[in-house]
C-alpha positions as CSV (number, residue, x, y, z in Angstrom):
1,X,-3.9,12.6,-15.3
2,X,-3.5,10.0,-12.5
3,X,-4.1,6.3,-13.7
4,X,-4.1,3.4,-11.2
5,X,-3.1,0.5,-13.1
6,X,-1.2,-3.1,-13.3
7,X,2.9,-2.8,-12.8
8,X,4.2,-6.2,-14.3
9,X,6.7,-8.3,-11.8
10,X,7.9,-11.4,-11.6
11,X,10.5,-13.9,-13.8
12,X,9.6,-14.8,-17.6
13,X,6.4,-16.5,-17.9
14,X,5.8,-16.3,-14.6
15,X,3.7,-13.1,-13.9
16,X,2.2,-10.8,-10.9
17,X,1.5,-7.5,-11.0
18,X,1.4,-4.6,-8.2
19,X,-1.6,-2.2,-8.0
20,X,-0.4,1.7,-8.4
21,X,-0.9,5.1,-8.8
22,X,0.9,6.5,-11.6
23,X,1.0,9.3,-14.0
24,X,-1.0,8.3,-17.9
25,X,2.3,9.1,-19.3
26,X,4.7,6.8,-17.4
27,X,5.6,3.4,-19.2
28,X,3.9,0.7,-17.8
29,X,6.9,-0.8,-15.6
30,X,8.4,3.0,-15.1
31,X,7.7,5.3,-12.7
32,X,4.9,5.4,-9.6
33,X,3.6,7.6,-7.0
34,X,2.0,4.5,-4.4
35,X,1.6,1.0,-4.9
36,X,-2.3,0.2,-3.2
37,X,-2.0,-3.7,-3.8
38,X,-1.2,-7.2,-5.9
39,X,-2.7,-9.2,-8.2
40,X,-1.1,-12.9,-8.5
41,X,-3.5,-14.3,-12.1
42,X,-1.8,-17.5,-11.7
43,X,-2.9,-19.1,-8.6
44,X,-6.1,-20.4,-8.6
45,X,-8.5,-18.5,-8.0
46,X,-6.3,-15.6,-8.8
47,X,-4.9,-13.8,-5.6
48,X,-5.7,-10.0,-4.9
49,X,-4.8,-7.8,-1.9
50,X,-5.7,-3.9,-2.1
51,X,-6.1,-1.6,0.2
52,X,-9.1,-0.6,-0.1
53,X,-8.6,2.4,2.2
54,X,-5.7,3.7,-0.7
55,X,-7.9,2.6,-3.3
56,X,-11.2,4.8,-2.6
57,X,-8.7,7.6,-1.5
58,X,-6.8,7.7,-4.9
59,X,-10.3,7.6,-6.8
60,X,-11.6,10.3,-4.7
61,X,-8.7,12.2,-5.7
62,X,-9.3,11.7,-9.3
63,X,-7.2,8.2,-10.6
64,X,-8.8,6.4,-13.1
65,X,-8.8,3.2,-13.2
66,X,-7.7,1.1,-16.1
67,X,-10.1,-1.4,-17.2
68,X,-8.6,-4.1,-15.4
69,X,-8.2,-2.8,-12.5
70,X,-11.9,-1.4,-12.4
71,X,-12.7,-5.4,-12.7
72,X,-10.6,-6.2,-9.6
73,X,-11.5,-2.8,-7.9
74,X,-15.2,-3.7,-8.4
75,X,-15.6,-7.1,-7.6
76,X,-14.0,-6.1,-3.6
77,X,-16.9,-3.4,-3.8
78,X,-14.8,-0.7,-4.9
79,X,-15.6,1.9,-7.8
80,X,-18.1,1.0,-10.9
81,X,-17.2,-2.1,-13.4
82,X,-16.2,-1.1,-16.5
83,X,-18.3,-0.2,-19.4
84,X,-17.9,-3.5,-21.8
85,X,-16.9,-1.4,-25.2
86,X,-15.0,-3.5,-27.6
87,X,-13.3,-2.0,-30.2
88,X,-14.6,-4.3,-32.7
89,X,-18.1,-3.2,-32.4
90,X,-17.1,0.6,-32.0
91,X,-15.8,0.5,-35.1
92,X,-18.3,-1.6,-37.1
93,X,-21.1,1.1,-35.7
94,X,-19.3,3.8,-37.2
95,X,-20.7,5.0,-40.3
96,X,-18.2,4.8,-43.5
97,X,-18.1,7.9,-45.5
C-alpha cells in the first residue's frame, strides 16, 4: 500500500520534513517513489509547499495519507481531515473480558 507521509531532514534539533509517496513498509527516512512538497514546523506560522496537482493525483491513485499529512493536505483544500481517534479512548471503550 502507498502511504504519503513526512520524510525527516535537516541537522539535530533543527527539523523539516519533505512530503512523499512511499511504500507502508519503507522506514520512515528510507526509500520513496516522489516527493509532492515540504513542511518547515519551525517557522512561524509553519511553512508548507505541496503540489497540489501531485497530491490529488497520488490520492486518486490510492496513497493514504498519514494523519499528519491529511491535516496539512486538508487545510490547502486537499482530501478529508483526519478522523480524531485517540488511542486512549479506543481503548478505554473496549469492553474487558
Amino acid at each position: 500500500m502507498l502511504r504519503i507521509r513526512l520524510r525527516r531532514v535537516g541537522k539535530k534539533k533543527q527539523p523539516s520534513y519533505r512530503l512523499v509517496v512511499a511504500d507502508s513498509h519503507a522506514p520512515r527516512d528510507g526509500a520513496f517513489i516522489e516527493t509532492i512538497g515540504t513542511y518547515n514546523p519551525l517557522t512561524q506560522p509553519a511553512t508548507i509547499e505541496v503540489n497540489d496537482d501531485k497530491a490529488r493525483e497520488w490520492i486518486a491513485k490510492g496513497a493514504v495519507p498519514s494523519d499528519r499529512v491529511a491535516k496539512i493536505l486538508s487545510a490547502r483544500g486537499i482530501g478529508e481531515p483526519p478522523a480524531f481517534t485517540p488511542k486512549a479512548k479506543k481503548a478505554a471503550a473496549a469492553p474487558e473480558a
